[in-house]
N, C-alpha and C positions, 0 to 999 in steps of 0.2 A: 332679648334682654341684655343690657351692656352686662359688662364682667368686670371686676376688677379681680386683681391677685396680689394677693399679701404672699411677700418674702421677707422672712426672717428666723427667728430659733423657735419656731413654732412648736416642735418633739422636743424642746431640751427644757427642763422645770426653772419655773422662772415666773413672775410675773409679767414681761413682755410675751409670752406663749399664753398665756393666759387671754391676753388683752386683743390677741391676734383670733386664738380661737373664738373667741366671744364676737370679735368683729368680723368674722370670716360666716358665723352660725348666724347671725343677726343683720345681711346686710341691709344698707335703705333699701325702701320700694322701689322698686324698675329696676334692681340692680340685683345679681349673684357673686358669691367670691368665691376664691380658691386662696388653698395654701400651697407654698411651696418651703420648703424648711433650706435652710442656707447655715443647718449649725446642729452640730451633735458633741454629747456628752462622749470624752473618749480623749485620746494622745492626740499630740497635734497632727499628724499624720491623716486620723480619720478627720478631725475638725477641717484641715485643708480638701482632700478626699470631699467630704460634702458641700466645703462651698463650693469646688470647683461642677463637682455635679448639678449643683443647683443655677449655675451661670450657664452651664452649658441648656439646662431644658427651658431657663430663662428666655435665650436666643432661639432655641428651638420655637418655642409658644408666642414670639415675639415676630417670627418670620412665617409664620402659619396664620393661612386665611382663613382656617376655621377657631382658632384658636388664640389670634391675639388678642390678650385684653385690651380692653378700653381707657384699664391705668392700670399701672401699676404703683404698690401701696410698697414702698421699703420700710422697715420700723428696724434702727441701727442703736446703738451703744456707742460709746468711745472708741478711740485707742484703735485695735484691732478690727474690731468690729466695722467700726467705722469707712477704715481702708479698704476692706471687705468689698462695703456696699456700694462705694464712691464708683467703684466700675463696670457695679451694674447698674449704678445710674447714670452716667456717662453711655453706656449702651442704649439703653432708655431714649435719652436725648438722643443719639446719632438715629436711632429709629421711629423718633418723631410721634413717643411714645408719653405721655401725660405720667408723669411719675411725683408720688407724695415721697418725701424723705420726714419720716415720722420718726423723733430724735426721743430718747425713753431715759439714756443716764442721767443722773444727779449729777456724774462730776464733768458734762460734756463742755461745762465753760470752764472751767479749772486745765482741764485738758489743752481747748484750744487755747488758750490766753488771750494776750491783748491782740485788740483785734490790728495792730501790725505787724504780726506773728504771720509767719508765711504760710502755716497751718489755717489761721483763720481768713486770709486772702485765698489759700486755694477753695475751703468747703462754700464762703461765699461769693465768688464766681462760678463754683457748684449748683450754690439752692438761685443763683439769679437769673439762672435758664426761664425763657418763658413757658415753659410747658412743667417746669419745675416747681413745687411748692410744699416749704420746710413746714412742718407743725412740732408747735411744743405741747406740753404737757397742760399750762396754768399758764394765766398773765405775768405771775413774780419771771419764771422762765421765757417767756415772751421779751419783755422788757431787760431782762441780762443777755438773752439770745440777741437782741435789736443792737447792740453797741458792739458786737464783737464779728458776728456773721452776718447779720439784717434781719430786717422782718420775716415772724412766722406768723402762722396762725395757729392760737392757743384753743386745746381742743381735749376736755378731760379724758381722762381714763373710763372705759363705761364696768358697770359691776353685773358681774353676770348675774342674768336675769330668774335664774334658778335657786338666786339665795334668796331665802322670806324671814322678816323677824320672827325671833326665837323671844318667847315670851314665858319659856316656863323658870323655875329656879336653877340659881347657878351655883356651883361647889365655892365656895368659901375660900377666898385665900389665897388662890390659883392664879397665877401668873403664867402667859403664853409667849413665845417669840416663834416667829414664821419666817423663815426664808432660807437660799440655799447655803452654806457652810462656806461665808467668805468672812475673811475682818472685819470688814467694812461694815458688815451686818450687826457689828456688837454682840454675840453671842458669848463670847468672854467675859466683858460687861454686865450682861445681863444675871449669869452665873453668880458673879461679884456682888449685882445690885441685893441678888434674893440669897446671897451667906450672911451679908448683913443685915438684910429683911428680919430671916428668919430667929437673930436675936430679940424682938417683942413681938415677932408671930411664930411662934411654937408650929402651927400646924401649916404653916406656908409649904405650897408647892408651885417648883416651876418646870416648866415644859416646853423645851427644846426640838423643833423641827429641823433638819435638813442636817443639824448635829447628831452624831453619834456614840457621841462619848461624854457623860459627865460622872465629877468624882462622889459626888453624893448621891445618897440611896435616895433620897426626894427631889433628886434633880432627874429628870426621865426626858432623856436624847431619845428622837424615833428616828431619828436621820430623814429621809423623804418620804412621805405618808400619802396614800389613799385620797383620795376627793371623798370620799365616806366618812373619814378619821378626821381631815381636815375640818368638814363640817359639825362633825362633834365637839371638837376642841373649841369651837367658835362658837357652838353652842351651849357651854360648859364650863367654860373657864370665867375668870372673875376679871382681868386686865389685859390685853394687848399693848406688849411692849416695842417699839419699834427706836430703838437706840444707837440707829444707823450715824455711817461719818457723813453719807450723803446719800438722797435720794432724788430721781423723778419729778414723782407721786405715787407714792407706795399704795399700790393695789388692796397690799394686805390691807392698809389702815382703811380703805371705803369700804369692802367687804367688811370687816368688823361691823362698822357702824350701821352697815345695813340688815346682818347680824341682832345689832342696839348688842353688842360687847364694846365697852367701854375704853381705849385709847389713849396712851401715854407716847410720846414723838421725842427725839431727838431736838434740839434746837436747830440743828444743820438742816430739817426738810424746810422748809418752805410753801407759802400759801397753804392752811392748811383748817378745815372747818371747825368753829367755834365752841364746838363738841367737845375737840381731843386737845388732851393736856401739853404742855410742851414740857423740856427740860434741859438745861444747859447739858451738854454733850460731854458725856463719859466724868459727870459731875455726880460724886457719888451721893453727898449729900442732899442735893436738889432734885435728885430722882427718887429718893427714899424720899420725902417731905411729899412727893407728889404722886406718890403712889401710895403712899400711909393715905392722903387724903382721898383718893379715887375708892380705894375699897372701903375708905369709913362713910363715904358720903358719893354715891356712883349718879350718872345722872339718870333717866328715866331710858330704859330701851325705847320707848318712843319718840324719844329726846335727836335718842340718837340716829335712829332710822330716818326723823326726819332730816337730818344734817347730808344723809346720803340719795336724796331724793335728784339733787342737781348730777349724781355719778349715775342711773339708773340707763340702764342702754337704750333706754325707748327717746330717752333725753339727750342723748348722744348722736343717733343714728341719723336727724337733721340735719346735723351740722355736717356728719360726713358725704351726706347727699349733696348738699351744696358745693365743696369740695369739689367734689366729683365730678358736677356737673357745669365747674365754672371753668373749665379748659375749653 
């Protein structure tokens, strides 16, 4: 049976661990995966410490006949991240090794610039390798990816296969945000949205994951929760907020909808299902107008299950078979 192996932050919370685990438990037919993690929560010391570990059993399982894969899957970020990966894909290539560079950040074209930025000359005589081939998230990604690095292949996020519409009642009022404890995530924002919510909803609540700290007694930070807790909150809550400066394709937002919890977005995501609401970014007024209208008038949990039928992994796993199998 071929192998592939996904490298990336697979142990560090995250929606790309998430996306790896899912793809690692689910692979296509004829095929088996592994993980190997290339990133830990910790000082930079340990975060160096494990990529270097992880480059090093890279090479190892890369020069073993019993054990090289058949591709290797990188799934990278920006910035750091980025540089990280570029040299174990560079290794890849010298060892004539079929390698995906599977690109996951919202700000990865902001980052590289225009594409006569020496940054985006190096990553696309990176992805032009013939054994090489870049995937984005969504065709909007596709199509900004194509003008700066070159073509990828646009390949969604899959929704683990373990979530089922929640069909019972939901608490009233309740506002959710998900993600780990960066700016970028709007968590501060969101705080803001629901002090001012809560001037003509008396009994609003919102709830804060991966945060830990909020100043109001009906603002409840859990800081990083449980796959048990998470699932509750998603099954419970009245609105998923996602007020990010930029995304992907936010995990969270397809899980919700598969969920059928209902979806208010940032304007900065892009490509995003006809379900979930949008709103100018860190616009206070226009996120209240559209969250007053979400919990006065929600669409049908069926509505929205349907909306995440194209995210579902059995709908995904096709496409990564083909992939795979076209080196």
């Amino acid at each position: 049976m071929a192998r592939v192996l996904h490298v990336g932050p697979c142990d560090s919370p995250g929606g790309m661990a998430t996306v790896m685990q899912t793809l690692a438990s689910h692979p296509p037919i004829g095929w088996e995966a592994e993980l190997l993690a290339s990133h830990v929560v910790g000082s930079p010391w340990a975060k160096w410490r494990t990529y270097r570990r992880a480059r090093k059993e890279l090479i190892r399982r890369c020069r073993s006949t019993s054990e090289r894969p058949e591709v290797v899957h990188i799934h990278t970020a920006a910035d750091w991240s980025w540089w990280r990966k570029s040299r174990m894909i560079r290794f890849c290539q010298q060892a004539s090794i079929p390698v995906i560079v599977h690109i996951h950040s919202g700000k990865f074209a902001r980052w590289v610039g225009t594409k006569h930025s020496r940054r985006s000359k190096s990553i696309a005589a990176l992805l032009s390798h013939p054994q090489t081939q870049g995937v984005s998230l969504n065709e909007t990604w596709r199509e900004t990816f194509r003008a700066i690095i070159g073509e990828t292949l646009a390949i969604n996020n899959p929704i683990d296969p373990r979530i089922q519409l929640f069909e019972g009642q939901r608490e009233e009022n309740h506002l959710l945000i998900m993600g780990r404890a960066d700016p970028t995530k709007g968590h501060a924002f969101a705080q803001k949205l629901g002090i001012h919510l809560k001037q003509g909803l008396p009994n609003l609540k919102l709830t804060l994951t991966g945060e830990d700290h909020a100043d109001e007694p009906w603002i409840h930070a859990e800081g990083w929760v449980s796959h048990e807790r998470r699932q509750h909150l998603m099954e419970t809550c009245s609105l998923l907020l996602v007020p990010s400066a930029f995304e992907g394709q936010p995990l969270v937002m397809l899980e919700a909808l598969a969920f059928g919890l209902p979806v208010c977005v940032s304007d900065q995501i892009q490509d995003i299902p006809s379900t979930v609401r949008s709103a100018r970014y860190e616009d206070l007024e226009d996120w209240s107008q559209q969250v007053l209208n979400v919990l006065k008038s929600p669409p049908s949990s069926e509505e929205l299950y349907e909306a995440s039928l194209p995210f579902l992994t059995e709908n995904v796993q096709g496409k990564w078979k083909e992939v795979y199998e076209s080196f």
